[in-house]
N, C-alpha and C positions, 0 to 999 in steps of 0.2 A: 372569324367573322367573314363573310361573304360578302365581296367588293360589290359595289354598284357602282355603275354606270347611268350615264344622261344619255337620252338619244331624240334624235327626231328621224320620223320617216315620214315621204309621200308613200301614198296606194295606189296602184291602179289592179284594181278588179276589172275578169272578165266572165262574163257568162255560168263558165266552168267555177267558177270561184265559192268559195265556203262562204255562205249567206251574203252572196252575190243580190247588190242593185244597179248592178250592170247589164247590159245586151250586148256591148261589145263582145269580139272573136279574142281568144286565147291572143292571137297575131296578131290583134290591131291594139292589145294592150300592152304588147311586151314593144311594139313599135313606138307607141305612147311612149315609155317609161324611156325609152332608148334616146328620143327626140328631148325629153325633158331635161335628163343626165345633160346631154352633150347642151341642151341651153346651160344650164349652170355652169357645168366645166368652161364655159365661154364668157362665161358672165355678163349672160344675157338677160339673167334672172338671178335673182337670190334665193337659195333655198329655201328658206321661209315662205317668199312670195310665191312660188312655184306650188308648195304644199298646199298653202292657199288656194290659188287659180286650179292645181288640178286633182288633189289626195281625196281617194275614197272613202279616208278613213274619218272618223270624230273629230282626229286630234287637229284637223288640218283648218281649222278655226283659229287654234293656237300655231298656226307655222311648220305643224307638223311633231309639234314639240310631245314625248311621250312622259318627259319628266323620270323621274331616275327608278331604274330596278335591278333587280340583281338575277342569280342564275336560276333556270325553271320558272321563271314568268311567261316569257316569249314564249313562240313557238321554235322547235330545236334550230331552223337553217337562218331564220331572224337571229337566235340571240347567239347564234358562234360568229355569224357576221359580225355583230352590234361590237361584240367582246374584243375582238381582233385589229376593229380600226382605230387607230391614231387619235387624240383629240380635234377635233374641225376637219378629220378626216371622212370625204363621202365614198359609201361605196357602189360596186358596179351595181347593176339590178339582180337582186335575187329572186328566188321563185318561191312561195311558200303556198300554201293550202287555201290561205286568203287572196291571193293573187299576187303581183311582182311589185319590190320595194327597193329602194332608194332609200340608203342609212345614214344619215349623218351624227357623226362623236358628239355629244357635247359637252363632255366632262369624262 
């Protein structure tokens, strides 16, 4: 049986981004994503809060929350991240096809 995983992510889409509602530059998104990381890791925000206030994606209505899946859903550089981190472990920002994410374990 094929383990699943819970995950949440923020989005930040830019321009260049696969079905892009952004106009931001490649570099003002990965600067975004880079500022939000470092508010968390400071706990200046909660991740949850943060996916709210700034994810490009649906889920970020729910905190960011993607709800649990297992392998071959994601896209490949999302789900070797998602797989690798720790439980309530976040990770650095990745770069995928939809634009750059912030992963957080949740099970």
């Amino acid at each position: 049986m094929t383990k699943k995983i819970s995950a949440s992510h923020i989005l930040i889409m830019h321009k260049d981004s696969q079905s892009s509602r952004s106009e931001i530059s490649k570099e003002e998104a990965l600067t975004l994503i880079n500022d939000i990381l470092e508010k968390i890791n400071s706990n200046k925000i909660a991740f949850a809060d943060a996916a709210i206030k700034h994810s490009d994606c649906s889920s970020a209505s729910s905190g960011g929350n993607l709800g649990e899946f297992g392998k071959g859903v994601m896209v490949k550089e999302f789900e070797d991240t998602a797989f690798k981190l720790k439980v309530d472990e976040i990770s650095n920002p990745i770069e995928t096809s939809f634009g750059f994410h912030i992963i957080k374990r949740d099970n």
